[in-house]
Backbone as CSV, one residue per row, in Angstrom:
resi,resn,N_x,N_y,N_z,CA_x,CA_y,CA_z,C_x,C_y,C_z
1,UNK,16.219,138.595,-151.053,14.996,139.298,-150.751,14.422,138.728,-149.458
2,UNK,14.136,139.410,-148.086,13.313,139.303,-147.056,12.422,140.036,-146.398
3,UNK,11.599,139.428,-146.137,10.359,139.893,-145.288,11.116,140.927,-144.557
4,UNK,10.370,141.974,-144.204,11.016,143.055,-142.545,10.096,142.286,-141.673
5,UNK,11.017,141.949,-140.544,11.267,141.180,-139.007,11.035,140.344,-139.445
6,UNK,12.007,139.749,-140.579,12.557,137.992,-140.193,14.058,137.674,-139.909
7,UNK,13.862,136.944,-138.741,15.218,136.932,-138.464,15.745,135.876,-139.253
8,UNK,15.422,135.092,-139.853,15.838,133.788,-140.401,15.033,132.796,-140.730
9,UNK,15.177,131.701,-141.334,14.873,129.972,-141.134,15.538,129.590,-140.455
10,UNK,14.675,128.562,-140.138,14.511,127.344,-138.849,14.092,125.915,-139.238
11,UNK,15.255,125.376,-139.900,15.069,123.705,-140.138,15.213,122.762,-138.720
12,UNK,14.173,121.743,-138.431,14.502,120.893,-137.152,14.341,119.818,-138.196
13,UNK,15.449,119.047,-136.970,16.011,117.970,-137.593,15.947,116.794,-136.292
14,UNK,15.363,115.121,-136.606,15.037,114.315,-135.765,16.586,113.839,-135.147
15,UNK,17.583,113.591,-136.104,18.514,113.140,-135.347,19.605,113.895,-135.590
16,UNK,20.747,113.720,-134.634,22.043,114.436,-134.874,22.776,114.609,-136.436
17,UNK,23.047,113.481,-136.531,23.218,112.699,-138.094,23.355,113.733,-138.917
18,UNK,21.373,114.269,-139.239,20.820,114.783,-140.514,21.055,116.163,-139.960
19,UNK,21.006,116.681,-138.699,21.958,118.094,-138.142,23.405,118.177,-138.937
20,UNK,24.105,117.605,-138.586,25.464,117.576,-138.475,25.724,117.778,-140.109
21,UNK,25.438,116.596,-140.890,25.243,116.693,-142.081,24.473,117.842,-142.978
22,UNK,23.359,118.257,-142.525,23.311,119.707,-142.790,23.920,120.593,-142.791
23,UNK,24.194,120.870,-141.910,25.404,121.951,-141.364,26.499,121.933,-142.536
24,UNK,26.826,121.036,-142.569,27.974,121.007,-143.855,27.367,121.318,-145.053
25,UNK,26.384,120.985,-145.392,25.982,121.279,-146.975,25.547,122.337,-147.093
26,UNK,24.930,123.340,-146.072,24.936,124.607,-145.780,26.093,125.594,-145.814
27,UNK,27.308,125.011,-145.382,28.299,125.755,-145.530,29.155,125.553,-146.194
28,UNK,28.630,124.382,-147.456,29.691,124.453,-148.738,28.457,124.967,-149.760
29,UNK,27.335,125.303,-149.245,26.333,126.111,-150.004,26.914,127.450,-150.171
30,UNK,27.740,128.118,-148.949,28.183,129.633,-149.216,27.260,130.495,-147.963
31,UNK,26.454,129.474,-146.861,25.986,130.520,-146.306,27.065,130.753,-144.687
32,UNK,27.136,131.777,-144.455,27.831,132.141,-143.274,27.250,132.298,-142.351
33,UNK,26.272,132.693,-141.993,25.562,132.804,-140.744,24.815,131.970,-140.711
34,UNK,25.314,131.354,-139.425,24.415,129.805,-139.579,24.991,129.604,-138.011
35,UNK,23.696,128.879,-137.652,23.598,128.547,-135.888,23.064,127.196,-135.676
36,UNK,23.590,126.317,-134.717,22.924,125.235,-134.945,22.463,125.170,-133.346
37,UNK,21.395,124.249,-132.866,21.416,124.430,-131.568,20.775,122.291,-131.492
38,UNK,20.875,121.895,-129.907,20.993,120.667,-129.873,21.178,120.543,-128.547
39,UNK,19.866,119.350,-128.177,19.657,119.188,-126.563,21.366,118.432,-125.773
40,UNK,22.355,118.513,-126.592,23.848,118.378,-125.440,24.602,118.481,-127.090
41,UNK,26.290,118.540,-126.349,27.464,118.635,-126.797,27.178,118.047,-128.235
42,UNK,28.013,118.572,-129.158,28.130,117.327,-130.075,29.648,117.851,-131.285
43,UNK,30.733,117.107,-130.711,32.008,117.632,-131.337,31.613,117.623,-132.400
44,UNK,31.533,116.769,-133.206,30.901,116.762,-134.873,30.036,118.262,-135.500
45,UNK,29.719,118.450,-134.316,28.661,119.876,-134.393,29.897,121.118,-134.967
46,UNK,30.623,121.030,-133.905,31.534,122.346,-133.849,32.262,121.931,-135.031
47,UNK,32.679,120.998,-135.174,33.452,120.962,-136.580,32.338,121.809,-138.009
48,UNK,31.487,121.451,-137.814,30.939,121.227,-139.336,30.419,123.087,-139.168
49,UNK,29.801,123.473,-138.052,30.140,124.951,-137.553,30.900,125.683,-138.203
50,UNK,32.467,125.053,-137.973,33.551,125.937,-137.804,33.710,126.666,-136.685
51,UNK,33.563,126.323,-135.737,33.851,126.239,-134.483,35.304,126.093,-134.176
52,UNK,36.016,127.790,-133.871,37.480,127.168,-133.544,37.906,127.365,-131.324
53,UNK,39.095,126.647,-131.669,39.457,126.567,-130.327,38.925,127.780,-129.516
54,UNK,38.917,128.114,-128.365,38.320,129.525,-127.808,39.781,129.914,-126.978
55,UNK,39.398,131.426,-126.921,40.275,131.875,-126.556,40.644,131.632,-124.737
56,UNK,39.870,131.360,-124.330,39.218,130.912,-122.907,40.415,130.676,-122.447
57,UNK,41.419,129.780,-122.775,42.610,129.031,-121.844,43.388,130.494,-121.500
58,UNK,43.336,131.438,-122.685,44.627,131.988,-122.298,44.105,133.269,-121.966
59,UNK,42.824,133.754,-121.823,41.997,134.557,-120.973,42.505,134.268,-119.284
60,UNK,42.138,133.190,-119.204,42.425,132.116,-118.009,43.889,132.281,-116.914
61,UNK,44.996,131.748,-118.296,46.142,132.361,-117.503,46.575,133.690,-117.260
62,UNK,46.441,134.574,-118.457,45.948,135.854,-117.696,45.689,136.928,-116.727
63,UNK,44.166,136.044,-116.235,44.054,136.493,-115.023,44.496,135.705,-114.035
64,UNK,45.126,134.177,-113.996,46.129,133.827,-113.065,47.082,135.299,-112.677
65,UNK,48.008,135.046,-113.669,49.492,135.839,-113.616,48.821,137.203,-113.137
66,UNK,47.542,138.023,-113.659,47.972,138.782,-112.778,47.081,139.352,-111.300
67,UNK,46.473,137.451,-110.751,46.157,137.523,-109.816,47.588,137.167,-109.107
68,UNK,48.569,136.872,-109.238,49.968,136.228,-108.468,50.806,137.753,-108.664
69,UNK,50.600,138.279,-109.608,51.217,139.951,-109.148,50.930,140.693,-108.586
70,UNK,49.206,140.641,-108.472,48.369,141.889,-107.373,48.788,140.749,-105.931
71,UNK,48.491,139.707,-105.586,48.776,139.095,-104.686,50.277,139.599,-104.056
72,UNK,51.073,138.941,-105.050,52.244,139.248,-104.316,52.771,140.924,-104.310
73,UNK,52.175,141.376,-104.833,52.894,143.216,-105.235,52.143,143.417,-104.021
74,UNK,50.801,142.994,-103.449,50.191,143.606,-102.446,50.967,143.281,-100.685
75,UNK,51.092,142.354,-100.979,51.995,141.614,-100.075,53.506,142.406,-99.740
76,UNK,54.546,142.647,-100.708,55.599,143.140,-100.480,55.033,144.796,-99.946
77,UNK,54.558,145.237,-100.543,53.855,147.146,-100.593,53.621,146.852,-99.074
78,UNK,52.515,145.893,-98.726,52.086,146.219,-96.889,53.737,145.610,-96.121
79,UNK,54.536,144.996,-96.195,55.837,144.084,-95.785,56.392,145.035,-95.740
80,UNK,56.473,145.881,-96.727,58.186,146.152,-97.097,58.385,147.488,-97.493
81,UNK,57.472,148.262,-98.033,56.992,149.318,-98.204,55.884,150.219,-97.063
82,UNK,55.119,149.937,-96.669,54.308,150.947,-96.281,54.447,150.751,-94.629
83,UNK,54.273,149.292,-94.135,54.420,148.668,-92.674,55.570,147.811,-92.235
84,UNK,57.020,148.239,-92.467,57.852,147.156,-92.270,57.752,147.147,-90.879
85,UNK,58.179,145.548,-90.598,58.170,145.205,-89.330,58.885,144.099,-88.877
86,UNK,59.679,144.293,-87.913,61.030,142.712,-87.568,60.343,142.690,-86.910
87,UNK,60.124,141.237,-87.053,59.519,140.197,-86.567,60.527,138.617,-86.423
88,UNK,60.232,138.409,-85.097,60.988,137.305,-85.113,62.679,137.236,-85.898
89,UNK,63.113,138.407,-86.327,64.273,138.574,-86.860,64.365,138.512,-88.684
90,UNK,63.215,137.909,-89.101,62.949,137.551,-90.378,63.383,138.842,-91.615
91,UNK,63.828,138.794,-92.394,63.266,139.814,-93.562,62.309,140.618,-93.561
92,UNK,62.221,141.507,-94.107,60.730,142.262,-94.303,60.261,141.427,-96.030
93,UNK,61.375,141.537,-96.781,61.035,140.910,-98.232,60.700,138.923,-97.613
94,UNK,60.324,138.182,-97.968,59.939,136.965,-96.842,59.688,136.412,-97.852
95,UNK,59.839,135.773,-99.109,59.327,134.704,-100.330,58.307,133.762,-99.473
96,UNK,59.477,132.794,-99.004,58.476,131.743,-98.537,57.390,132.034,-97.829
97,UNK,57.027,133.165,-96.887,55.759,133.351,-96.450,55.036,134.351,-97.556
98,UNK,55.387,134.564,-97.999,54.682,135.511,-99.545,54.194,134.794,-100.663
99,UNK,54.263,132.957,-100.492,53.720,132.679,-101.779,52.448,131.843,-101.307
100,UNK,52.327,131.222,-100.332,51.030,130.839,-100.161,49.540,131.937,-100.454
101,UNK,50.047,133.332,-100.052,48.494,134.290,-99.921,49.035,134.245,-101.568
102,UNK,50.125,134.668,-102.471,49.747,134.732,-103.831,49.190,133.560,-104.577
103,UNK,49.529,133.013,-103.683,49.072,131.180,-104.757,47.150,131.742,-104.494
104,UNK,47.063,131.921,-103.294,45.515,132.055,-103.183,45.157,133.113,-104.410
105,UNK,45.733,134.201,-104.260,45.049,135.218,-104.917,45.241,135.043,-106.798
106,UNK,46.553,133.539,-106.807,46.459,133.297,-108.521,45.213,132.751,-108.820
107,UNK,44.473,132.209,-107.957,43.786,130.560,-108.114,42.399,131.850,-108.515
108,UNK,41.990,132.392,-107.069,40.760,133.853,-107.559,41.052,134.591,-108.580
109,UNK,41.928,135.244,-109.008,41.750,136.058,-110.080,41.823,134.829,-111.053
110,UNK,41.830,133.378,-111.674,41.898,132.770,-112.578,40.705,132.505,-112.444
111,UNK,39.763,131.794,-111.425,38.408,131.408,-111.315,37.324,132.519,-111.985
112,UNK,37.554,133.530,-111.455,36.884,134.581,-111.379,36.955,134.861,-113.148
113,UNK,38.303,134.953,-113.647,38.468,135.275,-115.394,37.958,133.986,-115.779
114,UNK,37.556,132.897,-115.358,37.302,131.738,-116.315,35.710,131.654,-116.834
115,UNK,34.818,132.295,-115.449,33.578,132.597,-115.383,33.060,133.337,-115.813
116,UNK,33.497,135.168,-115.463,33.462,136.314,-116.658,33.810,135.719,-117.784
117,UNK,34.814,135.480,-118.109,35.247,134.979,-119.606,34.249,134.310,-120.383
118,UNK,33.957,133.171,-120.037,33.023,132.294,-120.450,31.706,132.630,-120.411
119,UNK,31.174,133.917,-119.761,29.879,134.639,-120.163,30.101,135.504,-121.114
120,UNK,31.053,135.996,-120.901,31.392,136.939,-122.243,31.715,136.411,-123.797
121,UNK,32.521,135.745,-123.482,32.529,135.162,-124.934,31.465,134.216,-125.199
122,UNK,30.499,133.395,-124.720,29.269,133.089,-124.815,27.923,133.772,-125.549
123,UNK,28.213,135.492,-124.986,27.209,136.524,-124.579,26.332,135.967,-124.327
124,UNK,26.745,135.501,-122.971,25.221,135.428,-122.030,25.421,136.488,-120.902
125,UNK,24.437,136.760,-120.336,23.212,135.863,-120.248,22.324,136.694,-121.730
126,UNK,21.941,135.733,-122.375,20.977,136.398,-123.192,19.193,135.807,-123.073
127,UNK,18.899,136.736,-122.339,17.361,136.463,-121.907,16.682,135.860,-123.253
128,UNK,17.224,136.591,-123.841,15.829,136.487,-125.005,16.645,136.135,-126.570
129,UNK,15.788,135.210,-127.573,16.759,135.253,-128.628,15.477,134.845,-129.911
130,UNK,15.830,135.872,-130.865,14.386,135.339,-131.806,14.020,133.691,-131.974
131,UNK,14.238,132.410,-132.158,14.318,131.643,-132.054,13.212,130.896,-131.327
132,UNK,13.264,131.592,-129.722,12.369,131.383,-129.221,11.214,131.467,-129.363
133,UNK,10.800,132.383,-130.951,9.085,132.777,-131.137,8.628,131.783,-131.844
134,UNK,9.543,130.537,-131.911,9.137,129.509,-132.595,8.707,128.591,-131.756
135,UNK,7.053,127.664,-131.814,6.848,126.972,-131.039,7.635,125.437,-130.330
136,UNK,8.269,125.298,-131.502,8.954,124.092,-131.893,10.233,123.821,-131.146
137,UNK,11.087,124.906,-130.700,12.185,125.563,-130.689,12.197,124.860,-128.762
138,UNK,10.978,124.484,-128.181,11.279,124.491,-126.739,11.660,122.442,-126.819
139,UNK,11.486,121.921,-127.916,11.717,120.334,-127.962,13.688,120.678,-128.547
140,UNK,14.349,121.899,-128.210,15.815,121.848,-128.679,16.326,121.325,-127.097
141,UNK,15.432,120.979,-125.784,16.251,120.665,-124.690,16.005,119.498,-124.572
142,UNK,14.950,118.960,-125.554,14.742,117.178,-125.155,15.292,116.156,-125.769
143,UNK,14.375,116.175,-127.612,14.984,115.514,-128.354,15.359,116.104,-129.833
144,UNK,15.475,117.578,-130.526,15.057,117.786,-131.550,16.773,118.680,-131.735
145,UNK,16.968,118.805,-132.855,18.254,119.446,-133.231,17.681,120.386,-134.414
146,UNK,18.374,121.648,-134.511,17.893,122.798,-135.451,19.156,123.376,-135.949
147,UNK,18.947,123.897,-136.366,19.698,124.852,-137.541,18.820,125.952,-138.266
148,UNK,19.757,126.823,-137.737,19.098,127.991,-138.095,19.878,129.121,-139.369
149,UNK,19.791,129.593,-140.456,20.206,130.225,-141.118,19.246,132.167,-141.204
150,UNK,20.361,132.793,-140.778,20.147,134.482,-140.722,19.732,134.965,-141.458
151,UNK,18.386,135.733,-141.647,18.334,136.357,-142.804,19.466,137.426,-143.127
152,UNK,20.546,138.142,-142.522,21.417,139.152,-142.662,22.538,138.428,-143.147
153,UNK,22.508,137.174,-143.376,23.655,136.224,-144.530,23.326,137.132,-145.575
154,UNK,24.549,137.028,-146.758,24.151,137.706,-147.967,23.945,136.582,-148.817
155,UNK,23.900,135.658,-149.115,23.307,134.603,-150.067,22.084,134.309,-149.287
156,UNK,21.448,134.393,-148.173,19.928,134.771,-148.033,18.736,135.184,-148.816
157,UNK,18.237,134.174,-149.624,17.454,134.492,-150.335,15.778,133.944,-149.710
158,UNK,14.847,134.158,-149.583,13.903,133.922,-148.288,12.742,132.271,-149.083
159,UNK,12.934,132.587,-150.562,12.474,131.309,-151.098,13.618,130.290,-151.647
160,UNK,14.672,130.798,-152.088,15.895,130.022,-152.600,16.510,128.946,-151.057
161,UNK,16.408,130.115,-149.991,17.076,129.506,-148.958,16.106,128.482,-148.364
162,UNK,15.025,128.428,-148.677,13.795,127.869,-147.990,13.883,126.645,-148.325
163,UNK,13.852,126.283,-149.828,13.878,125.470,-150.716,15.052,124.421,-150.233
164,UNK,16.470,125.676,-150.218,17.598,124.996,-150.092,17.310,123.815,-148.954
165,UNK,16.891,124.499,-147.935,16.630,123.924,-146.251,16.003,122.751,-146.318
166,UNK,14.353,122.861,-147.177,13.810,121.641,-147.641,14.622,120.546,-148.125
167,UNK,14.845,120.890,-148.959,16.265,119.446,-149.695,17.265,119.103,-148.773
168,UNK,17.329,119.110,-147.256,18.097,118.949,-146.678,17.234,117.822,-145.948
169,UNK,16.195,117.539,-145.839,15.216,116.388,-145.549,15.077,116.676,-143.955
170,UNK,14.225,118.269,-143.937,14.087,118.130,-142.231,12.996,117.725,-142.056
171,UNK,12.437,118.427,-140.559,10.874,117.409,-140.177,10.198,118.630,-140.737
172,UNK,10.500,119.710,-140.601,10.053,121.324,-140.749,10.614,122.201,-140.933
173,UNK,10.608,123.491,-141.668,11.310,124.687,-141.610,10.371,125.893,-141.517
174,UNK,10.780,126.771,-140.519,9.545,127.344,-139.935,10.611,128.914,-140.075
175,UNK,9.806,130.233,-139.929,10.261,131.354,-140.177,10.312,131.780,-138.808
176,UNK,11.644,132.722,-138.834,11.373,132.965,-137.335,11.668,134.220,-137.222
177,UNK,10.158,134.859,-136.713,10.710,136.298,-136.431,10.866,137.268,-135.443
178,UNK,11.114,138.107,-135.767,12.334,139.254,-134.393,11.648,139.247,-133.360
């Protein structure tokens, strides 16, 4: 049972520790939607998450390989196809002068997919996120760690889950809505 426009609870938590450790008892509680947030990195985090590897690396090579095919396909097409031209006696097909501009154009189309990529699977930029209507929520860049549980979980219950959150020994659990 929930309120209309609640997006969730909002437990803050003083140290990583009682985060991290939450997180787990939350998700051998049965709830699935669950977000944790925390002023830097914290591997322990992503574990207890379920946080798996990202697809990112192989997004990555990807758009290497087929920045080194538009590179070089573009390269042979003006060479060898559309403008041949003897030069100096050379080939029109030329490898060795054909892999430096593809090496360039692997390195851009990989940069370029690593950056898209990593906003996308991020989804950022996201201006805005309920979370933020919480006053509390602006001490997640200094010293404070949270965890947040969805009301659109289906074991979401708005006093059961409340309760649950309490027994998890935070500083606060605050409602946060849309």
């Amino acid at each position: 049972m929930t309120k209309p426009g609640l997006y969730g609870l909002l437990a803050e938590f003083s140290e990583p520790a009682g985060l991290v450790a939450a997180v787990r008892r939350v998700h051998e509680a049965g709830y699935c939607k669950v977000d944790a947030f925390s002023p830097y990195p914290m591997e322990a985090l992503n574990e207890a998450l379920g946080l798996h590897h990202s697809r990112l690396p192989l997004l990555v090579l990807i758009g290497g390989v087929v920045g080194l095919v538009a590179g070089y396909g573009l390269e042979y097409w003006a060479s060898v196809i559309e403008y041949p031209m003897n030069v100096g006696g050379r080939p029109f097909h030329s490898v060795p002068s054909f892999i430096p501009p593809a090496f360039e154009t692997t390195i851009l189309f990989a940069a370029l997919t690593a950056v898209l990529g990593m906003l996308a699977l991020n989804g950022l930029p996201e201006p805005y996120h309920p979370v933020f209507n919480v006053p509390t929520f602006a001490l997640a860049t200094k010293d404070r760690f949270f965890l947040c549980v969805e009301a659109t979980d289906p074991k979401f219950d708005l006093d059961q889950t409340w309760s649950f959150l309490l027994s998890l020994e935070p500083r606060v659990v605050s409602e946060v809505e849309q």
